[in-house]
N, CA, C and O atoms as a GROMACS GRO file, in nm:
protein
  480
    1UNK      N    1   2.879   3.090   2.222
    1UNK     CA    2   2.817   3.053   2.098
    1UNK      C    3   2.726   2.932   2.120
    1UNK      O    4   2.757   2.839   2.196
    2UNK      N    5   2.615   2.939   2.051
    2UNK     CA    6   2.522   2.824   2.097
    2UNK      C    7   2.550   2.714   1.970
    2UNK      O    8   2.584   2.740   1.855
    3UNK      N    9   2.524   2.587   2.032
    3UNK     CA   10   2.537   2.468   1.943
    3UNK      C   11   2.435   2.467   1.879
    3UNK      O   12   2.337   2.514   1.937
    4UNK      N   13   2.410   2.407   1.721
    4UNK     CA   14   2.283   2.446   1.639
    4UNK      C   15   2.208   2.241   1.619
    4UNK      O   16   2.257   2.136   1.578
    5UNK      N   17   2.102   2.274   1.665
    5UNK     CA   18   2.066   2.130   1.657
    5UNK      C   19   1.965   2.086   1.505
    5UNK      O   20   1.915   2.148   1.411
    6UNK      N   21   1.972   1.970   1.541
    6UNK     CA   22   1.883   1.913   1.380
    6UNK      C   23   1.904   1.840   1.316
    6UNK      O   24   1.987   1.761   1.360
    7UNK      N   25   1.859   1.814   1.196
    7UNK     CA   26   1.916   1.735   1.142
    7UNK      C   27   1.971   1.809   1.031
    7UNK      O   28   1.964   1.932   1.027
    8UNK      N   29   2.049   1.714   0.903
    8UNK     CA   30   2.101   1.840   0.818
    8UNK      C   31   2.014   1.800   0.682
    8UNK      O   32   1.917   1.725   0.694
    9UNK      N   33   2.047   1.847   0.570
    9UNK     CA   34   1.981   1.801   0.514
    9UNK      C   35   1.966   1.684   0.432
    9UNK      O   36   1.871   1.630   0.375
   10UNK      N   37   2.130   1.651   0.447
   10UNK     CA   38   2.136   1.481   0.385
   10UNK      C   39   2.063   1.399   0.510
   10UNK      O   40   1.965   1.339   0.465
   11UNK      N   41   2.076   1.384   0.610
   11UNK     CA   42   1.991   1.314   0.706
   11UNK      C   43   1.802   1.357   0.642
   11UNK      O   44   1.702   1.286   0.639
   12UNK      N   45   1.816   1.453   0.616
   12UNK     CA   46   1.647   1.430   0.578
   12UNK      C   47   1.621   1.345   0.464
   12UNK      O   48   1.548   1.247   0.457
   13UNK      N   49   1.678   1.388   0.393
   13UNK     CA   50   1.705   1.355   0.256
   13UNK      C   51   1.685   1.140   0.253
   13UNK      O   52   1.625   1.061   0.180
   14UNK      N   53   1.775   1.126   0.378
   14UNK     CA   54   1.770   0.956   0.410
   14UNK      C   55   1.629   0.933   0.486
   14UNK      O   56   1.553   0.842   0.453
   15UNK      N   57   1.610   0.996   0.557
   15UNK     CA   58   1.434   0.946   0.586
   15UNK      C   59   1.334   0.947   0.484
   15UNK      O   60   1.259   0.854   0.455
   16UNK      N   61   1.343   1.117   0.404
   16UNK     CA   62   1.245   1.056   0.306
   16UNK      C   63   1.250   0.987   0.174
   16UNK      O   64   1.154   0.973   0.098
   17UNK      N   65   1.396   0.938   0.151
   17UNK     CA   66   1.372   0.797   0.098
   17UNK      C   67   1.368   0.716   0.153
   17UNK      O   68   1.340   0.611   0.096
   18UNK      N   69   1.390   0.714   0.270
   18UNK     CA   70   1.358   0.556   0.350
   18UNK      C   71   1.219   0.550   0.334
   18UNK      O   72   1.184   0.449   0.273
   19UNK      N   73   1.114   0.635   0.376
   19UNK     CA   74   0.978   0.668   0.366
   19UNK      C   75   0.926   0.630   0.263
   19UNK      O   76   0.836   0.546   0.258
   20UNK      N   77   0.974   0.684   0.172
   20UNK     CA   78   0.930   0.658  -0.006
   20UNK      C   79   0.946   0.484  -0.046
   20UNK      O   80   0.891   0.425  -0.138
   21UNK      N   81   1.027   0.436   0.042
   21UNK     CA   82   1.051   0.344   0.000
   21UNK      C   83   0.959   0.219   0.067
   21UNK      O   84   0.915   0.120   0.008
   22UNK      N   85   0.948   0.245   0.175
   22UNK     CA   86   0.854   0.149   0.230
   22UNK      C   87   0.710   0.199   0.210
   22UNK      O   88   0.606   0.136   0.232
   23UNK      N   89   0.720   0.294   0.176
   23UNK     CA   90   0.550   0.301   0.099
   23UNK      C   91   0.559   0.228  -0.048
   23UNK      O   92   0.469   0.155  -0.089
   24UNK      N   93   0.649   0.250  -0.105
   24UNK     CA   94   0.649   0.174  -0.269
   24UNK      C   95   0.643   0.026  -0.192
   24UNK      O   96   0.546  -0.049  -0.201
   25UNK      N   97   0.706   0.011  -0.153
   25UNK     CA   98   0.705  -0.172  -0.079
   25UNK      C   99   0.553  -0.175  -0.045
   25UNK      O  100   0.497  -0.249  -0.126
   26UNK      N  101   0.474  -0.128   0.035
   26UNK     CA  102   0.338  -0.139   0.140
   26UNK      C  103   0.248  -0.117   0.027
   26UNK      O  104   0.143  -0.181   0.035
   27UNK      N  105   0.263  -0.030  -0.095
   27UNK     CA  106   0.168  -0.018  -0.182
   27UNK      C  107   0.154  -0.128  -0.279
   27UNK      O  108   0.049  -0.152  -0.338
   28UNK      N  109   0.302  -0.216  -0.299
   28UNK     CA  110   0.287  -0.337  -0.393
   28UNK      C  111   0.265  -0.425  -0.337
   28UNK      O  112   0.198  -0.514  -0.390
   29UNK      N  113   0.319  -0.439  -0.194
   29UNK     CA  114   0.251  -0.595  -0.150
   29UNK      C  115   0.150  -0.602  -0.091
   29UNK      O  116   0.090  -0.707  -0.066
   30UNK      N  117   0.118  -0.493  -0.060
   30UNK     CA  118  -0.028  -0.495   0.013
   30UNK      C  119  -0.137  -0.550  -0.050
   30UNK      O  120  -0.229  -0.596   0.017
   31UNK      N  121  -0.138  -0.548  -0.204
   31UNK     CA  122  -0.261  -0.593  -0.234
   31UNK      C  123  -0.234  -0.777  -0.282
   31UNK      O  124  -0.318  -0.850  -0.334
   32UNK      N  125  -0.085  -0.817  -0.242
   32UNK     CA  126  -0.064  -0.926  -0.261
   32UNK      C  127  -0.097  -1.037  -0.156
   32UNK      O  128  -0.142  -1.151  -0.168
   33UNK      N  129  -0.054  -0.956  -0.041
   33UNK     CA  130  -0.149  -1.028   0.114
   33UNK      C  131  -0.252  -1.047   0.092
   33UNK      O  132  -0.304  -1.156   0.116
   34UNK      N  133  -0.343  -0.904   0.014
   34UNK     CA  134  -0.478  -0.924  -0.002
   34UNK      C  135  -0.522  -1.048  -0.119
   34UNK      O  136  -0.631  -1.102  -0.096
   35UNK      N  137  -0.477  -1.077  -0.192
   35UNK     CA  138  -0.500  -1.185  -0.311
   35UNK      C  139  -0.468  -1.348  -0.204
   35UNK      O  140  -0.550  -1.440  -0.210
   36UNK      N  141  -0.358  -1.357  -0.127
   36UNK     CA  142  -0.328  -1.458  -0.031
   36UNK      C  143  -0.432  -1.460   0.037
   36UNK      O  144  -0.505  -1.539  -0.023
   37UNK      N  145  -0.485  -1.421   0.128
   37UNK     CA  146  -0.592  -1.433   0.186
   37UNK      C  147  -0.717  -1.444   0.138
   37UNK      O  148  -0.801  -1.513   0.196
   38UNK      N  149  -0.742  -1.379   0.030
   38UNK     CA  150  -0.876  -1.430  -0.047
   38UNK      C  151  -0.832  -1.596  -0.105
   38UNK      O  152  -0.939  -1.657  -0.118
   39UNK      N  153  -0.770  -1.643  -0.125
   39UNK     CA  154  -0.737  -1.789  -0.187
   39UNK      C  155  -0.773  -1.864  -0.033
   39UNK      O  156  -0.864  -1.944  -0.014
   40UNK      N  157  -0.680  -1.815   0.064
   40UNK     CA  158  -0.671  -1.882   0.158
   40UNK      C  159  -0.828  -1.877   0.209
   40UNK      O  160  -0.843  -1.998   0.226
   41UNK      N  161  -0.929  -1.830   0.237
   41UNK     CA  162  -1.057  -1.758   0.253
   41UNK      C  163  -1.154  -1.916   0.214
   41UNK      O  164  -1.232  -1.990   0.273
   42UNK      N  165  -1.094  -1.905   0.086
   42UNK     CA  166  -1.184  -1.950  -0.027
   42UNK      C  167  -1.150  -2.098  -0.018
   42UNK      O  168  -1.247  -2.166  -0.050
   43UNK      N  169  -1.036  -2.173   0.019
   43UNK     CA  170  -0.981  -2.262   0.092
   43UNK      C  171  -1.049  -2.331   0.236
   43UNK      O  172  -1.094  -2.441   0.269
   44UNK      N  173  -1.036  -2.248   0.275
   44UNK     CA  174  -1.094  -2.251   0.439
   44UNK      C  175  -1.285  -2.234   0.394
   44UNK      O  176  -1.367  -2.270   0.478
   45UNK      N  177  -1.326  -2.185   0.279
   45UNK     CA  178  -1.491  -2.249   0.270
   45UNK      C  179  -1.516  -2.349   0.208
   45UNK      O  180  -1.624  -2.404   0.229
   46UNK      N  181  -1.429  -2.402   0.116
   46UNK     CA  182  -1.436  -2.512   0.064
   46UNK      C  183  -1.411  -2.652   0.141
   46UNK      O  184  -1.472  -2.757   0.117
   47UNK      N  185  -1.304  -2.632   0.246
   47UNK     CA  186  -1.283  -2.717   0.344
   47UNK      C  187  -1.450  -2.747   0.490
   47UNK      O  188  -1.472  -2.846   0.560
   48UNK      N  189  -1.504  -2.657   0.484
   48UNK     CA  190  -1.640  -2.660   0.608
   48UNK      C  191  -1.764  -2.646   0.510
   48UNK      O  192  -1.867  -2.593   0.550
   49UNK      N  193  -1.748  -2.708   0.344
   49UNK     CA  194  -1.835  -2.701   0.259
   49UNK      C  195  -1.883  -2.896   0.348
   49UNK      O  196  -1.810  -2.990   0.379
   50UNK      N  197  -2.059  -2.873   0.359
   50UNK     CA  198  -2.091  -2.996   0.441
   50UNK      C  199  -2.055  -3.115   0.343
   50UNK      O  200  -2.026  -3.096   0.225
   51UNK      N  201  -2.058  -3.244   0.405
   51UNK     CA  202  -2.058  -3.366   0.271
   51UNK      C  203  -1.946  -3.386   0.149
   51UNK      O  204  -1.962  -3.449   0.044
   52UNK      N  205  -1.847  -3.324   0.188
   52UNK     CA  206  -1.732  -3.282   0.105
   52UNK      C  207  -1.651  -3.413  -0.028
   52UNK      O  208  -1.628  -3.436  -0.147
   53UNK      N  209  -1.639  -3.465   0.121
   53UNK     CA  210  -1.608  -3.639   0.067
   53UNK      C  211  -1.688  -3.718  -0.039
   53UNK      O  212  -1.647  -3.804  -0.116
   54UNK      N  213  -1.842  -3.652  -0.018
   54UNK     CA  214  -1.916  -3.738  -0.086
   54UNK      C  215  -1.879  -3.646  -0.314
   54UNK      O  216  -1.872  -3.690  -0.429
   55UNK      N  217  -1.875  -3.557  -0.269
   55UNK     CA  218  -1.876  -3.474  -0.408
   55UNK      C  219  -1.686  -3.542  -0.507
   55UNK      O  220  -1.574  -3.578  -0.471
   56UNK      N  221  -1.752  -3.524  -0.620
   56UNK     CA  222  -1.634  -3.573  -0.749
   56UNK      C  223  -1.504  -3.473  -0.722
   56UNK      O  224  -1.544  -3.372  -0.666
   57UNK      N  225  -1.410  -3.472  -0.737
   57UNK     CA  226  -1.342  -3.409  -0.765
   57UNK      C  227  -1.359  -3.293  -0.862
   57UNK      O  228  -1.302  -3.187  -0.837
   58UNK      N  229  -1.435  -3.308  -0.973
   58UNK     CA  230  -1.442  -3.204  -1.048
   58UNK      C  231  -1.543  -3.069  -1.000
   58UNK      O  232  -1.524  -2.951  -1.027
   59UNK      N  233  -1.648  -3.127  -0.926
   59UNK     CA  234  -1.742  -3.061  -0.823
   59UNK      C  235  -1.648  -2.987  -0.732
   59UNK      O  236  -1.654  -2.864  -0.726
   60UNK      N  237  -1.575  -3.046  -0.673
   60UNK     CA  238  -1.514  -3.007  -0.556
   60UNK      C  239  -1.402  -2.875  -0.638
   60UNK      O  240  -1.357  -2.796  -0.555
   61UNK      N  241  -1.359  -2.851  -0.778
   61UNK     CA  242  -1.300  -2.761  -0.812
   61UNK      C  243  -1.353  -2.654  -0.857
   61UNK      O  244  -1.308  -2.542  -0.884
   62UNK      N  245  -1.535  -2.735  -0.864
   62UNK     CA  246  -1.555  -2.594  -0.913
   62UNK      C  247  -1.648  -2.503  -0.771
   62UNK      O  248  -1.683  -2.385  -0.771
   63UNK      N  249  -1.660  -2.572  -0.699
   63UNK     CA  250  -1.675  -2.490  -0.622
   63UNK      C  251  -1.560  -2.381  -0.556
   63UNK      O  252  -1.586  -2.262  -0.544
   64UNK      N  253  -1.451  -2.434  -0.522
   64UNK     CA  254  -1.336  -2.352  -0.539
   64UNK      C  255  -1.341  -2.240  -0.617
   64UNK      O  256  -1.326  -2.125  -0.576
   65UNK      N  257  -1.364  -2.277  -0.739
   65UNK     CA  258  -1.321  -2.171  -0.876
   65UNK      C  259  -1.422  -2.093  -0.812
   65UNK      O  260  -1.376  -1.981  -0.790
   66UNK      N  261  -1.523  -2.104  -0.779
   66UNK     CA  262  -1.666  -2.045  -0.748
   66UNK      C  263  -1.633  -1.951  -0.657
   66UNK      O  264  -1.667  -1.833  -0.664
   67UNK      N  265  -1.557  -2.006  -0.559
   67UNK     CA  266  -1.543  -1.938  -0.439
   67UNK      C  267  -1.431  -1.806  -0.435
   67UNK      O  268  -1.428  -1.713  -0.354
   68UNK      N  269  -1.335  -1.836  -0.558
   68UNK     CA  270  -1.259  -1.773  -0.595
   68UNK      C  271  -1.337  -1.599  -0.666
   68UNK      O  272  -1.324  -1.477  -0.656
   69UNK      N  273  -1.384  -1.660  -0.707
   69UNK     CA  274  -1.490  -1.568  -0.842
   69UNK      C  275  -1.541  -1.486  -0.751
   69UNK      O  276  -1.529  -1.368  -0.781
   70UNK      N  277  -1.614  -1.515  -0.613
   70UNK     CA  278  -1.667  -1.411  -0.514
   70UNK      C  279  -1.574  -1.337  -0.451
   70UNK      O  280  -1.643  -1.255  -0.390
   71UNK      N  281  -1.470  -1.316  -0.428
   71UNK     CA  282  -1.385  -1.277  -0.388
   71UNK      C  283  -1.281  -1.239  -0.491
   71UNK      O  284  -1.161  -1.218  -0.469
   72UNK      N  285  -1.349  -1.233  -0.613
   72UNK     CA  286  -1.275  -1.139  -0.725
   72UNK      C  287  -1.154  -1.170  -0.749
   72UNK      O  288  -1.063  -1.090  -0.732
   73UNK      N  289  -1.137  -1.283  -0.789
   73UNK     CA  290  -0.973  -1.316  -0.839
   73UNK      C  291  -0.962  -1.409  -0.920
   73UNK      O  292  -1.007  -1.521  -0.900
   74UNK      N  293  -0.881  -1.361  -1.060
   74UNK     CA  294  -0.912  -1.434  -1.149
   74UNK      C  295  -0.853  -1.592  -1.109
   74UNK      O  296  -0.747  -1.612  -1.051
   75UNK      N  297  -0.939  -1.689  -1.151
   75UNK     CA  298  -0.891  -1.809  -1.118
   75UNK      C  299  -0.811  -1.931  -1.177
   75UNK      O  300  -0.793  -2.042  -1.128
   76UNK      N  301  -0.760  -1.867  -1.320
   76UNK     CA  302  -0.732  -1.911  -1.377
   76UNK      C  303  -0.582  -1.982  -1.365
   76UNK      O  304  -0.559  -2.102  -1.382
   77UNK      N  305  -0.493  -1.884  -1.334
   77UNK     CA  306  -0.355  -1.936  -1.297
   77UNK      C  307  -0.346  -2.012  -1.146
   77UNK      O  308  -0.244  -2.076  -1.120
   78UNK      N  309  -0.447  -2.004  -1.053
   78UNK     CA  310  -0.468  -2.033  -0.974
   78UNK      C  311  -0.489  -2.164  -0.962
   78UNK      O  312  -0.416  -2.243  -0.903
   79UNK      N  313  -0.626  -2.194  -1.039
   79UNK     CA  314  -0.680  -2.320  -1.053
   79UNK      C  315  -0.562  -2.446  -1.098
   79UNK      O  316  -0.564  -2.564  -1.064
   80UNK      N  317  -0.451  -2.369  -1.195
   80UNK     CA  318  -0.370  -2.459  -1.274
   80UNK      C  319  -0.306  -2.533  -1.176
   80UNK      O  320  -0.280  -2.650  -1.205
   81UNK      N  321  -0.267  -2.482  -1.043
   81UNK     CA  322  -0.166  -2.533  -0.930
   81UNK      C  323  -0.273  -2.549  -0.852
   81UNK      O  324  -0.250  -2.511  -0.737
   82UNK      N  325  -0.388  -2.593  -0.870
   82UNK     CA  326  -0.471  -2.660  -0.756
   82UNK      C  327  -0.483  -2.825  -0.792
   82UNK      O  328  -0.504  -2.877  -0.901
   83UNK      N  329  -0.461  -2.892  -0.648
   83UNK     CA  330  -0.470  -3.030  -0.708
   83UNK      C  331  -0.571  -3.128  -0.622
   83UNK      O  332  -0.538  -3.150  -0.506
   84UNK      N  333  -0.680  -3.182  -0.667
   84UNK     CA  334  -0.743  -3.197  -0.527
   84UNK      C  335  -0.734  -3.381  -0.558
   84UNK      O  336  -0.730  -3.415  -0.676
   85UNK      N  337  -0.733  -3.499  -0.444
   85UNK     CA  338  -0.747  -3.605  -0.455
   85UNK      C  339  -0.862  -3.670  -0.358
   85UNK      O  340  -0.931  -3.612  -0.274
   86UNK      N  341  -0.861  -3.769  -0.383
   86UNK     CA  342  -0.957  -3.877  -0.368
   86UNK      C  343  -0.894  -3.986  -0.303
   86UNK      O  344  -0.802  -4.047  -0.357
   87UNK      N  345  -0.948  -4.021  -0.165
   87UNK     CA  346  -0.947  -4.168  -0.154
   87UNK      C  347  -0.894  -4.212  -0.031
   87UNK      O  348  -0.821  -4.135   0.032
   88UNK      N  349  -0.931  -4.370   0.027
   88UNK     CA  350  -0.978  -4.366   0.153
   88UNK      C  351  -1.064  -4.299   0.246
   88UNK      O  352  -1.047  -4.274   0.365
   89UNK      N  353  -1.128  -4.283   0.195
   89UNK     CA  354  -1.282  -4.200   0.309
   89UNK      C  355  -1.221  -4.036   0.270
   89UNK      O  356  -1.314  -3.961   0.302
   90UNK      N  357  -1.124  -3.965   0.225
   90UNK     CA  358  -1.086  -3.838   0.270
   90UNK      C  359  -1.043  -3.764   0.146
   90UNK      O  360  -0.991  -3.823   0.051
   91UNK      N  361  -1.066  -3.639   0.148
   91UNK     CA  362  -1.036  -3.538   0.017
   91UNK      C  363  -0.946  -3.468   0.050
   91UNK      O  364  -0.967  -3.394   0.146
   92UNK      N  365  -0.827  -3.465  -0.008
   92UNK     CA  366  -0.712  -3.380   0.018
   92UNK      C  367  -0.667  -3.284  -0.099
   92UNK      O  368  -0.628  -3.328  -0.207
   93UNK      N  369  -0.678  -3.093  -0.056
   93UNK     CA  370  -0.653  -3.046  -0.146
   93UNK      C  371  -0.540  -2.945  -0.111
   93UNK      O  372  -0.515  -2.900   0.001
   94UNK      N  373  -0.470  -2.915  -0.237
   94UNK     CA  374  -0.347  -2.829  -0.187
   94UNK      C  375  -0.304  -2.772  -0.338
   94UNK      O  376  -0.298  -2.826  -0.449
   95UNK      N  377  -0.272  -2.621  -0.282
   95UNK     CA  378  -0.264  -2.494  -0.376
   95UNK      C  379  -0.118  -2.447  -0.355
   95UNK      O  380  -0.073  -2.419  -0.243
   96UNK      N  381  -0.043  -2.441  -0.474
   96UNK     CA  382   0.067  -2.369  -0.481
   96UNK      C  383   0.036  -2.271  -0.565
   96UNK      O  384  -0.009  -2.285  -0.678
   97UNK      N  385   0.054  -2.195  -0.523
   97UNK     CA  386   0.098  -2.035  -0.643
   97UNK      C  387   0.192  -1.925  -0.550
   97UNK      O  388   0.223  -1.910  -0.432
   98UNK      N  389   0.218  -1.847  -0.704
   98UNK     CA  390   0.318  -1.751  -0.625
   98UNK      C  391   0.280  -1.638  -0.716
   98UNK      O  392   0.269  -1.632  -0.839
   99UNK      N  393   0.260  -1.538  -0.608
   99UNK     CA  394   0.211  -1.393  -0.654
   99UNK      C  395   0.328  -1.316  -0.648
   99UNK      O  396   0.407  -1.307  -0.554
  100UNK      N  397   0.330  -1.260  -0.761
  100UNK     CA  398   0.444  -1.166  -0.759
  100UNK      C  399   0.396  -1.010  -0.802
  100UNK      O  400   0.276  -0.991  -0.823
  101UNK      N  401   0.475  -0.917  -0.814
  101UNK     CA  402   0.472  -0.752  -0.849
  101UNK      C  403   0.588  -0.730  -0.806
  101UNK      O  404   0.662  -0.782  -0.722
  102UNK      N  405   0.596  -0.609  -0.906
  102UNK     CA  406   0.701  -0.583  -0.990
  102UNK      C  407   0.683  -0.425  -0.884
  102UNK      O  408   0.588  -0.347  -0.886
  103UNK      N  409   0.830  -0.415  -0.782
  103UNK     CA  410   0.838  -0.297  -0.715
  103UNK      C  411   0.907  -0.180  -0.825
  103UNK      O  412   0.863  -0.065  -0.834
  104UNK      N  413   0.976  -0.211  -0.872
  104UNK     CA  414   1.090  -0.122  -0.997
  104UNK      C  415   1.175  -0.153  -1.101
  104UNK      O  416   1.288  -0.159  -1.052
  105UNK      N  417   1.179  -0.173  -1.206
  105UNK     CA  418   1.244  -0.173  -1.322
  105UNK      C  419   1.231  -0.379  -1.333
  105UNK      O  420   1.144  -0.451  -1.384
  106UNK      N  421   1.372  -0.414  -1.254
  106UNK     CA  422   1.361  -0.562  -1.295
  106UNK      C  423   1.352  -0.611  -1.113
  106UNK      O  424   1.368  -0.729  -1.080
  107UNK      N  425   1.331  -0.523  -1.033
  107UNK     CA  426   1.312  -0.587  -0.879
  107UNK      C  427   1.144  -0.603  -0.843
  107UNK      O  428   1.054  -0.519  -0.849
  108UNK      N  429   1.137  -0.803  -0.787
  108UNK     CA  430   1.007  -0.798  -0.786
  108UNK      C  431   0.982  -0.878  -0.649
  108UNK      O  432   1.073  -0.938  -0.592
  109UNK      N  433   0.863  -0.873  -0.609
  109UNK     CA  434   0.825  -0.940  -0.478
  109UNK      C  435   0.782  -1.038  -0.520
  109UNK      O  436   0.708  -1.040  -0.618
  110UNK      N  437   0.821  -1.150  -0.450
  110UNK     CA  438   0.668  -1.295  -0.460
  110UNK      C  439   0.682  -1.334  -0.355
  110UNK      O  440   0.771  -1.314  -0.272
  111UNK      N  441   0.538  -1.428  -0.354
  111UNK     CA  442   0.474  -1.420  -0.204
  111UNK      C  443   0.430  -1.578  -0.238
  111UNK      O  444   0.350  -1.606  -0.328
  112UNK      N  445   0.486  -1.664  -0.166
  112UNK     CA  446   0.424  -1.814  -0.210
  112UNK      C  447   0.370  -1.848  -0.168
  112UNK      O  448   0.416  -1.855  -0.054
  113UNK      N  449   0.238  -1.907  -0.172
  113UNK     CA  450   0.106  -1.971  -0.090
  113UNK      C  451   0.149  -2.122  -0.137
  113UNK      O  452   0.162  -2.162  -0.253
  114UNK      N  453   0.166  -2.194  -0.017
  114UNK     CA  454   0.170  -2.362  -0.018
  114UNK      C  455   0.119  -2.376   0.092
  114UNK      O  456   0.172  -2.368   0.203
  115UNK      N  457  -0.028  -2.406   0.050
  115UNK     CA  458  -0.144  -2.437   0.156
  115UNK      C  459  -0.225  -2.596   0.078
  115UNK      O  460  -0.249  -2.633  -0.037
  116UNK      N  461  -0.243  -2.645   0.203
  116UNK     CA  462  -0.313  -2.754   0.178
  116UNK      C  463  -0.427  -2.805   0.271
  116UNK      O  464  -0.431  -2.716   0.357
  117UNK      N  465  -0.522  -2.896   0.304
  117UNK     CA  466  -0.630  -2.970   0.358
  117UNK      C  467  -0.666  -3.096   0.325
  117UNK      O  468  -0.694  -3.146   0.216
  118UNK      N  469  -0.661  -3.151   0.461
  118UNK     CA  470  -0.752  -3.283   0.456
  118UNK      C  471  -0.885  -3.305   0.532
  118UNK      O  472  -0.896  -3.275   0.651
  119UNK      N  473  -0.991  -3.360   0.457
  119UNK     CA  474  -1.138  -3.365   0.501
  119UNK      C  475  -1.130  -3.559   0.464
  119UNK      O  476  -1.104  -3.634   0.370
  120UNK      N  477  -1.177  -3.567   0.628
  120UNK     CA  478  -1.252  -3.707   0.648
  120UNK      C  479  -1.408  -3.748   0.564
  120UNK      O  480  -1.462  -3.858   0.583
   0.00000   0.00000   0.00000
């Protein structure tokens, strides 16, 4: 009698929810990396913006906001946890936020950006 190989069908049954499941995961956070990196983006041009030091603080946010706006993200909750300072020759700015989405019912991802810069 020959031995019958395979899998059965509860073993399939566990891959393709394992499958299902890390695609529901890859489809919600994926576009949350993508929102992190546009901040971070927009961070990193505001930081090699020339003469930096010399501009107000309020200048210096809205170029941010600006930079935000090209890269399509609303800037609003964003801006609220942006804090930029002044003083001694150097501009130091630093962004907290936390992006979240909602994978199923009450289970959700967040993704915390605590990024900061200092310009001489």
């Amino acid at each position: 009698m020959k031995k019958q190989n395979g899998m059965t069908l509860i073993g399939t049954l566990i891959v393709l929810a394992l499958i299902g499941f890390f695609t529901l995961l890859t489809l919600n956070v994926g576009p949350l990396y993508g929102d992190y990196y546009k901040v971070k983006s927009a961070m990193t041009a505001v930081e090699k913006t020339p003469n930096l030091s010399s501009k107000s603080i309020a200048d210096i946010k809205l170029l941010f906001r600006k930079k935000l706006d090209i890269n399509y993200l609303p800037g609003g909750e964003i801006m609220k946890s942006t804090k930029v300072k002044k003083g001694g020759g150097k501009v130091t700015m630093r962004v907290t936020h936390d992006f979240t989405a909602t994978l199923m019912n009450n289970l959700d991802v967040v993704l915390h950006l605590d990024d900061s810069f200092e310009v001489r």
